[in-house]
C-alpha positions as CSV (number, residue, x, y, z in Angstrom):
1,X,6.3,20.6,3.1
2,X,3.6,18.0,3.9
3,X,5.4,15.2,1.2
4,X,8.6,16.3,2.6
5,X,8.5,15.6,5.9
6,X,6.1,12.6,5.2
7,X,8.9,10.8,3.0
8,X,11.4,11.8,5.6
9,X,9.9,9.7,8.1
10,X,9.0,7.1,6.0
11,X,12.4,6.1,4.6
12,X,13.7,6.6,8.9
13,X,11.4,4.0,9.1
14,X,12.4,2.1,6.4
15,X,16.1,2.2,6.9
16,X,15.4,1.0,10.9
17,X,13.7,-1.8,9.7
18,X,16.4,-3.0,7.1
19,X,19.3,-2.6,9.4
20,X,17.4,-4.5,12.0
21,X,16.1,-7.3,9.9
22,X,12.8,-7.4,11.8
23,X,10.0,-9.4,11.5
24,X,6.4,-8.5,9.4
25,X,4.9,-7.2,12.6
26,X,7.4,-4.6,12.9
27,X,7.7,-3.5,9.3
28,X,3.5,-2.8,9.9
29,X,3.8,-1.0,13.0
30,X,6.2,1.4,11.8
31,X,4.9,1.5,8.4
32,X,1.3,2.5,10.0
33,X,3.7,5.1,12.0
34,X,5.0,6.7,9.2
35,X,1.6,7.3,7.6
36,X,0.0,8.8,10.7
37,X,2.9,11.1,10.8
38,X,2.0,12.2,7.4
39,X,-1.6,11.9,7.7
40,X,-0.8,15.0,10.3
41,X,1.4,17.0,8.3
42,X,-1.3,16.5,5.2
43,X,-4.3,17.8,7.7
44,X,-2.6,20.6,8.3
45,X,-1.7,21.8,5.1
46,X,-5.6,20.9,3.6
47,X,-6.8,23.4,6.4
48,X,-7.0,26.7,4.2
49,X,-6.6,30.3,6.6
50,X,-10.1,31.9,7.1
51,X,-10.7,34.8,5.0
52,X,-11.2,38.1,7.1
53,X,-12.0,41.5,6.0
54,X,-13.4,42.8,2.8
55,X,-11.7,40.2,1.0
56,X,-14.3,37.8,2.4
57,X,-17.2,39.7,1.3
58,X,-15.5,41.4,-2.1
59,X,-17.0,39.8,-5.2
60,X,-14.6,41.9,-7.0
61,X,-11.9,40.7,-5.2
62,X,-12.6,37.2,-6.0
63,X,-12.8,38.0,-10.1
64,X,-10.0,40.3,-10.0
65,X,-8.4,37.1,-8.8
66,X,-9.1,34.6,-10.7
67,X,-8.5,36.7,-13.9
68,X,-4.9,37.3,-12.7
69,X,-2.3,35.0,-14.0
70,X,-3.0,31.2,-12.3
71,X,0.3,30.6,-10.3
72,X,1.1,26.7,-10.1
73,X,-1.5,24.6,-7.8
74,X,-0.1,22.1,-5.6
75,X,-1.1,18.7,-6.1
76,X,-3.1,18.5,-3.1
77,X,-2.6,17.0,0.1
78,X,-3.9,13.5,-1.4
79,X,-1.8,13.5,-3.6
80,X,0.9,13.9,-1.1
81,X,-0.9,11.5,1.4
82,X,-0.6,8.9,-1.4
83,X,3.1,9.4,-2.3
84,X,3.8,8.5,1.4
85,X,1.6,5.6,1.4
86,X,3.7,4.5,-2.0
87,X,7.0,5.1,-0.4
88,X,5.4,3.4,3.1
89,X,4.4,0.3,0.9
90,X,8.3,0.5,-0.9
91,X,10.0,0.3,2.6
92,X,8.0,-2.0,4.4
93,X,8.4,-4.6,1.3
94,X,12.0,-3.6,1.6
95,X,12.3,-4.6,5.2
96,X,10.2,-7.8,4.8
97,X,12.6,-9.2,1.8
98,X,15.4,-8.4,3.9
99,X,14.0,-10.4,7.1
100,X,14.3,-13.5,5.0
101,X,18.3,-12.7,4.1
102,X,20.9,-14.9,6.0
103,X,20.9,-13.6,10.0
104,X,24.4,-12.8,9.3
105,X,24.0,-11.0,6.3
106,X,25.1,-7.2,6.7
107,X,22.6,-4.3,7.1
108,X,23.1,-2.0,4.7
109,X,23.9,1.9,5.1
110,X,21.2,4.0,6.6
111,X,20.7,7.3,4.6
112,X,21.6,10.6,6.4
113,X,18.2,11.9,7.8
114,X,19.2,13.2,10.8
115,X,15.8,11.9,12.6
116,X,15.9,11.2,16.6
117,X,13.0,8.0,15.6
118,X,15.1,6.8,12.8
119,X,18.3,6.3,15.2
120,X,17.1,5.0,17.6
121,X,15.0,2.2,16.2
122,X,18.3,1.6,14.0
123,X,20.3,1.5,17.3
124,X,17.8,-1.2,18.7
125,X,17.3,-3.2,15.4
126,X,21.2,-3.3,15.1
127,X,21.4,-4.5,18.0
128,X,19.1,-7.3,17.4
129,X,21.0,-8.3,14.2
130,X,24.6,-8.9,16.4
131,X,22.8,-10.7,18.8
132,X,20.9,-13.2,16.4
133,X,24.5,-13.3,14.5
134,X,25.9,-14.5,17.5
135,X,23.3,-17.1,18.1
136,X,24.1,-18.3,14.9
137,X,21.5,-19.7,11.4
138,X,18.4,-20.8,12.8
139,X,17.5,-24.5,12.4
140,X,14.4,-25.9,11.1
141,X,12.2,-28.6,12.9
142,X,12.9,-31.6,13.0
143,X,11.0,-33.8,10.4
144,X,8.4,-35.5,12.1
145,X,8.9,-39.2,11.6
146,X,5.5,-40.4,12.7
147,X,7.1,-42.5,15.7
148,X,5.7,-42.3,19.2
149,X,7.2,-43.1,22.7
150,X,4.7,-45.8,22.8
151,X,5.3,-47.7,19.5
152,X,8.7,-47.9,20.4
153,X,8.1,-49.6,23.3
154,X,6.1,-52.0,21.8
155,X,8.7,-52.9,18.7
156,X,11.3,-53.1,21.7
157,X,9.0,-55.3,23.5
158,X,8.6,-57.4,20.2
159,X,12.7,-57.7,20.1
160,X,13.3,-58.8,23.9
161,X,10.5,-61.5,23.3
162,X,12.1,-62.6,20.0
163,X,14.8,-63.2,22.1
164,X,13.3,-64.9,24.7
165,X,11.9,-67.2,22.5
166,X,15.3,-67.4,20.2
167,X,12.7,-66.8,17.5
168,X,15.1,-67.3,14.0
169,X,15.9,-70.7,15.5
170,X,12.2,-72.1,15.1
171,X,13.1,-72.1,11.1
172,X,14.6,-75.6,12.0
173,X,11.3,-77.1,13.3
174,X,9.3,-77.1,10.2
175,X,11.5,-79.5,8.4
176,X,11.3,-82.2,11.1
177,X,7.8,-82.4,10.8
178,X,8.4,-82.2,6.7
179,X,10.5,-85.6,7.0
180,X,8.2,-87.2,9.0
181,X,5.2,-86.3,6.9
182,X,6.8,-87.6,4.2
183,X,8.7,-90.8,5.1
184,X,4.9,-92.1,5.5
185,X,3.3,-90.9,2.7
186,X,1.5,-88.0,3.9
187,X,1.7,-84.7,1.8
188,X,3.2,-81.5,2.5
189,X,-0.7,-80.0,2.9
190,X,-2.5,-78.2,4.8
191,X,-3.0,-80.7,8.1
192,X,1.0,-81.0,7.9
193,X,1.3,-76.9,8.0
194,X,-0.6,-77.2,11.0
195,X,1.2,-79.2,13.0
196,X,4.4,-78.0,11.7
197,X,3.0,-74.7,13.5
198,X,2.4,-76.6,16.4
199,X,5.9,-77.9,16.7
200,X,6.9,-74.2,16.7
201,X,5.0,-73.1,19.1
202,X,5.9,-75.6,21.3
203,X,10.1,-74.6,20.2
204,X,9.3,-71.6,21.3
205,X,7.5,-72.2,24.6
206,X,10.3,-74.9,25.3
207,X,12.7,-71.7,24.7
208,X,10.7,-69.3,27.2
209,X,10.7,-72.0,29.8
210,X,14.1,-72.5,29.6
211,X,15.0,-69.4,30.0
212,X,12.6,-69.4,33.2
213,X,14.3,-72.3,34.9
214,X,17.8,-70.7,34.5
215,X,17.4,-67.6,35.6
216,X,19.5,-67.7,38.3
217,X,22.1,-69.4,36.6
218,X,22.2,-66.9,34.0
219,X,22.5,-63.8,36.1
220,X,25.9,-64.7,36.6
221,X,26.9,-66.4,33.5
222,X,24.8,-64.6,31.1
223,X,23.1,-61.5,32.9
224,X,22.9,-60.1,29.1
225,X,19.4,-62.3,28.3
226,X,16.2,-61.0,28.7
227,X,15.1,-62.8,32.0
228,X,18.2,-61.4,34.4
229,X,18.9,-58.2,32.8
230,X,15.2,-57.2,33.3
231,X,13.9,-56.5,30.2
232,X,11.4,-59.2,30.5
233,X,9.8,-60.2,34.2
234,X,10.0,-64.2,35.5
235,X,6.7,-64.6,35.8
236,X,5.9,-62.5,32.2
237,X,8.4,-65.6,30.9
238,X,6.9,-68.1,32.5
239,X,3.3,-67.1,30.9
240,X,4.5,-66.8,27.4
241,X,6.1,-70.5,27.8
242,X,2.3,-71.4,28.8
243,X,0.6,-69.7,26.7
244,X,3.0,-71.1,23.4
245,X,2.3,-74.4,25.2
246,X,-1.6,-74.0,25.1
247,X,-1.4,-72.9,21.6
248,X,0.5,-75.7,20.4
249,X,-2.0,-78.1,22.0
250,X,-4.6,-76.5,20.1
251,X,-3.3,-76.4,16.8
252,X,-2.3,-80.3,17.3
253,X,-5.9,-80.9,18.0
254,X,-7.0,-78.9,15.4
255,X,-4.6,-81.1,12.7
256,X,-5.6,-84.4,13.9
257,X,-8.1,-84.3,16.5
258,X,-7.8,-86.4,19.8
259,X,-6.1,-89.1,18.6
260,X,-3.0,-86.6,17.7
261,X,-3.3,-84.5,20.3
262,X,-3.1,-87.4,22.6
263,X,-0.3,-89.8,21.2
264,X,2.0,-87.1,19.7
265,X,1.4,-83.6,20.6
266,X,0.7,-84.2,24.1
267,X,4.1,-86.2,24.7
268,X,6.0,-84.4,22.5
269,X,4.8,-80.8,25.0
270,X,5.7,-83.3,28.3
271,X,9.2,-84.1,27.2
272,X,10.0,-80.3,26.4
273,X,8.6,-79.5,29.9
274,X,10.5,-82.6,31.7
275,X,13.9,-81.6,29.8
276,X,13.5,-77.6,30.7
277,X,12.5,-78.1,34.3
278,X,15.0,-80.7,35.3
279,X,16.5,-83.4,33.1
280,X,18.9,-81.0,31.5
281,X,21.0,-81.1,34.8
282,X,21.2,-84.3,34.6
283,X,23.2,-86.7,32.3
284,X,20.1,-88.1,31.0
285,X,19.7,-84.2,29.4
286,X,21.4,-85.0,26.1
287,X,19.2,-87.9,25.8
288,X,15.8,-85.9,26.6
289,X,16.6,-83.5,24.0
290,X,17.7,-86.0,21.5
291,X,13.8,-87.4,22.1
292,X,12.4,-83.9,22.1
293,X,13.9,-83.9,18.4
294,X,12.9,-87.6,17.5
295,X,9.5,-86.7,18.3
296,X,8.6,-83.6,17.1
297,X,9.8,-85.9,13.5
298,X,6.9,-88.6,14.2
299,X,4.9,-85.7,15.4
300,X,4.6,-84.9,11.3
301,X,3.4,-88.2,11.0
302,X,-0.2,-87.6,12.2
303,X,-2.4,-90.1,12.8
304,X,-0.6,-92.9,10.4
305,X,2.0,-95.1,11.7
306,X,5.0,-93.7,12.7
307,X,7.4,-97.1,12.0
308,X,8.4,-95.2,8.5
309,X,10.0,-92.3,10.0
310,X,11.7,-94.0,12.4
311,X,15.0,-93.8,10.7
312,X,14.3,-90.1,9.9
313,X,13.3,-89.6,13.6
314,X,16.7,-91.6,14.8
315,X,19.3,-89.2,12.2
316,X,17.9,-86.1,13.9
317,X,18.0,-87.5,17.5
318,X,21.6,-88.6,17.0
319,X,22.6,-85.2,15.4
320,X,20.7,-83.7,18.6
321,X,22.3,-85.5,21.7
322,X,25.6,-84.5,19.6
323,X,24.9,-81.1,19.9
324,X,23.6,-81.1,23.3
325,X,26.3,-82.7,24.4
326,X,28.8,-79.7,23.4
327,X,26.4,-77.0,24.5
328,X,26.9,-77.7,28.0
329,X,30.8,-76.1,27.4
330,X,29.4,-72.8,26.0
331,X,30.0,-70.7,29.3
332,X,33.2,-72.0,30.8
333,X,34.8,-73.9,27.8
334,X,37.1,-76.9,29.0
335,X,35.6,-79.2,26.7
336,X,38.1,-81.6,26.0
337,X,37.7,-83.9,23.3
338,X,34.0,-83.4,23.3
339,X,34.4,-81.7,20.0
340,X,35.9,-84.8,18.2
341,X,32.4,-87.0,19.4
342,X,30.5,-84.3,17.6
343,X,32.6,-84.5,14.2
344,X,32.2,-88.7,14.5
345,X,28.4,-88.3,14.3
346,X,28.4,-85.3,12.4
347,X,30.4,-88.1,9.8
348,X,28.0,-90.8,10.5
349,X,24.9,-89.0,10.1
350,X,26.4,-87.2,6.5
351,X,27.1,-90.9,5.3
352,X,23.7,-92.3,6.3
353,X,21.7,-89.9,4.8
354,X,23.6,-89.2,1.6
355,X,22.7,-92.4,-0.1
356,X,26.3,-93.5,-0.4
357,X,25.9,-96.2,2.0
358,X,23.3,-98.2,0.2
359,X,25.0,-98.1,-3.1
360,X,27.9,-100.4,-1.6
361,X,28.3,-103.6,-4.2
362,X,26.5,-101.9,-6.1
363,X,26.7,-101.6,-10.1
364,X,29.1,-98.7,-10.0
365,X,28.6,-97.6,-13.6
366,X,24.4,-97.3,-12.8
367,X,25.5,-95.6,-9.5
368,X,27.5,-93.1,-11.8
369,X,24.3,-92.6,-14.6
370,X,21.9,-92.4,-11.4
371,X,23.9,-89.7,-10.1
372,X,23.1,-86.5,-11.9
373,X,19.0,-87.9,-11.2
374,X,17.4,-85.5,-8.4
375,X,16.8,-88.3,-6.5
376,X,20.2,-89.4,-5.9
377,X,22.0,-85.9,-6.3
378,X,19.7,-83.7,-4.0
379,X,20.3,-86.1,-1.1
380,X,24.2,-85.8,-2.1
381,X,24.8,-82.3,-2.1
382,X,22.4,-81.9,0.8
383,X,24.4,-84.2,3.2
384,X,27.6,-82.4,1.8
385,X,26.5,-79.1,2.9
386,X,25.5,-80.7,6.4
387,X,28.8,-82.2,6.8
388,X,30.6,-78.8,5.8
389,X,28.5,-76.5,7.9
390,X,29.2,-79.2,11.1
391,X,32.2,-79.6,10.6
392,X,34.5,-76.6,10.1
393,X,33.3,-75.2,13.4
394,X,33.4,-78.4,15.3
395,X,37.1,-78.8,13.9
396,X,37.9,-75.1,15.5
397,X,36.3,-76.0,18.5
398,X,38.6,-79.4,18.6
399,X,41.8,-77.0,18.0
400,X,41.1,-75.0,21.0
401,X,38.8,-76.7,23.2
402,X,39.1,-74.1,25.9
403,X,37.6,-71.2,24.3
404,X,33.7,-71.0,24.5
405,X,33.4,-68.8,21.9
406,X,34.2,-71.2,19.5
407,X,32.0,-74.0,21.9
408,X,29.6,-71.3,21.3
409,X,29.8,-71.2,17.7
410,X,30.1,-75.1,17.3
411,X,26.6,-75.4,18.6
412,X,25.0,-72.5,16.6
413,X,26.2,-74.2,13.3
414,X,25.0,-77.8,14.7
415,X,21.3,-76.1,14.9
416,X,21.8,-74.3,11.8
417,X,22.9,-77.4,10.4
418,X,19.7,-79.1,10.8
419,X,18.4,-77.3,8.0
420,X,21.0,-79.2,5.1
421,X,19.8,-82.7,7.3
422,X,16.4,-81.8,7.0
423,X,16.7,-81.5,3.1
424,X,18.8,-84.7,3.0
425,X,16.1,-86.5,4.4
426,X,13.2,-85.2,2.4
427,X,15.0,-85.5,-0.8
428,X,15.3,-89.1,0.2
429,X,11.6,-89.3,1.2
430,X,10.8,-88.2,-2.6
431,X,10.2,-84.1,-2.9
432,X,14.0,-83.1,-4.0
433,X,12.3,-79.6,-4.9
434,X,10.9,-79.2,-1.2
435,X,14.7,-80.2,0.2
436,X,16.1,-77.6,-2.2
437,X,13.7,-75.2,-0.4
438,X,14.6,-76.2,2.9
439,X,18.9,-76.1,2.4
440,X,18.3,-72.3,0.4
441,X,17.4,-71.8,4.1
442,X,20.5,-72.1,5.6
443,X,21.6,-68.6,4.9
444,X,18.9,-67.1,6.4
445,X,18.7,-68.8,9.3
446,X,22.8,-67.9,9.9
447,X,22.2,-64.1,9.0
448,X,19.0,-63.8,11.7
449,X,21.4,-65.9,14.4
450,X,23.5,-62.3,14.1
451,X,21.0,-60.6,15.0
452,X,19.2,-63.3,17.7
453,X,22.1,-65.6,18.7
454,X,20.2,-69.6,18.6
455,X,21.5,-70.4,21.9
């Protein structure tokens, strides 16, 4: 009786738990529930009637029965306690691999024990199932990538002040200072890296302070840059153009000491300043950014005499005002014929600094031996790729003068183009490996302008 009705409510228990699909706290509460239900049945059965009568107090009684034929003994309400507790164990392990089926998986068929507890909880656990059926598979966390609200402000801060500054651009100030270093002997070391750093700083702060001054201009021309779209505050722009400033003084200083600082850092800082704050809307603004460029060339000459890189400081001034000259047509186009004076220097700077020129009555046949020598050949090939990456654009931009995105894409290639110039002109100086280094820039610099544009 006792393991009867002690498996009965174990396997209603058992089937309510698989056709619900419930969790491990469930399967223990009606496991427990089941066993307490037989741990009753069991007490009662283990409670033997109270003798009463003679038969109590009969010896003979007793011996007379116990020499009658033994009928079968039960196996004891332990035993049946621990069957239960078996078939308990069975279901609950049952309902627990179940729980980690599909949500959607059918329940299967509970067995017929008419039991009142067994429907019910099968009524409620069915239940259940349709309703996390309709809510569909559950979905795991998210992986945690390890990226926090505040470090994405920060690498978005980073961006808008690469912007600011036009930061890919400043790969086009080293090799000034490179060509001036070398046009007067001095080597590419570690005084030159200095002021090379310098020069960028002072780029960059030139950038920032440019973007300060036109502000207002740009809110309605170009509301997308940092200053008037937001991102970055007026007088957070103005402080980074000082503080870019200050640095560049220092490491100037820290190159070449006073001297240095004083007759080419310092005036080189001054003419960035007077072209951002005023001459550039004025015609003289080609012209100051054609000497911001000329100088920042004799700023790589130190402390020597800079009367060697004049010529290398006069090719990238010339290039400079031509450029300058067509970035004024960026926003409203209308250039007119502005693009042809940029392809006449871009020609007169290519010939001048590939060598060509001074091999003119020459001994041709020398000229022809001396032209696979990486003396004669960098200088070539790197005032080829100048000419090509000028021109193409500034042709476009001749073809239809009225569009500023080709304007616009004119004057990025005449920065980018500074590169090729660079390497023409430090090939010439002697170090054909360093201008090799400086024109395998050129891709670089044109895949960061997609991401930063130069202008």
């Amino acid at each position: 009786m006792s393991g009867g009705r002690a498996s009965g409510w174990v396997r209603v228990a058992a089937d309510g738990v698989r056709t619900a699909g419930l969790g491990r706290t469930v399967v223990t509460a009606v496991t427990v529930a089941a066993l307490g239900r037989a741990v009753a049945s069991t007490v009662t059965v283990a409670r033997p009637a109270r003798p009463t009568g003679s038969a109590a107090a009969s010896p003979r009684t007793t011996a007379t029965s116990a020499s009658s034929p033994r009928a079968p003994r039960s196996r004891g309400p332990l035993a049946d306690l621990a069957r239960a507790a078996r078939e308990a164990a069975r279901a609950a392990g049952s309902a627990f691999r179940a729980t980690r089926g599909s949500a959607g998986a059918s329940a299967p068929e509970r067995s017929g024990v008419d039991a009142p507890t067994g429907a019910a909880v099968g009524a409620d656990a069915s239940a259940d199932a349709g309703a996390s059926a309709a809510a569909g598979p559950r979905r795991g966390r998210p992986y945690d990538t390890g990226y926090r609200p505040r470090s994405v402000a920060l690498r978005q801060r980073a961006r808008d002040v690469a912007e600011l500054v036009r930061a890919p651009a400043a790969l086009t100030v080293p090799g000034d200072v490179l060509a001036g270093a070398l046009a007067v002997g001095r080597p590419a070391g570690g005084r030159t890296l200095l002021l090379a750093a310098s020069s960028v700083s002072l780029y960059w702060a030139g950038m920032a302070l440019n973007d300060w001054a036109d502000r207002e201009e740009d809110a309605a021309e170009r509301p997308e840059r940092p200053v008037p779209s937001g991102r970055i505050g007026a007088g957070t722009a103005l402080g980074i153009a000082a503080g870019l400033t200050a640095a560049g003084l220092g490491l100037g200083a820290l190159a070449g000491g006073r001297r240095v600082l004083l007759h080419r850092t310092l005036p080189l800082a001054a003419t960035v300043w007077a072209y951002d704050l005023g001459l550039k809307r004025t015609p003289l603004g080609p012209l100051a950014m054609a000497a911001a460029r000329s100088l920042d060339v004799l700023h790589g000459t130190g402390p020597a005499p800079a009367a060697p890189a004049l010529r290398a400081a006069t090719t990238v001034g010339l290039h400079t005002w031509a450029v300058t000259r067509l970035s004024h047509y960026e926003v409203n186009g209308e250039a007119g014929y502005e693009p042809l004076v940029s392809l006449a220097v871009t020609a007169v700077t290519a010939l001048g600094t590939s060598g060509v020129a001074a091999t003119v009555g020459a001994d041709q046949l020398a000229f022809l031996r001396n032209l696979l020598t990486p003396d004669l050949a960098v200088p070539l090939l790197a005032s080829a790729l100048y000419a090509t990456t000028c021109a193409r654009p500034q042709w476009a931009a001749l073809r239809n003068s009225t569009d500023p995105a080709r304007i616009r894409a004119a004057v990025g290639a005449g920065i980018h183009a500074l590169l090729p110039l660079q390497a023409a002109l430090v090939a010439r100086a002697g170090a054909p490996r360093l201008a090799v280094v400086l024109a395998a820039g050129l891709p670089q610099a044109a895949r960061l302008a997609r991401k930063v544009s130069p202008t």
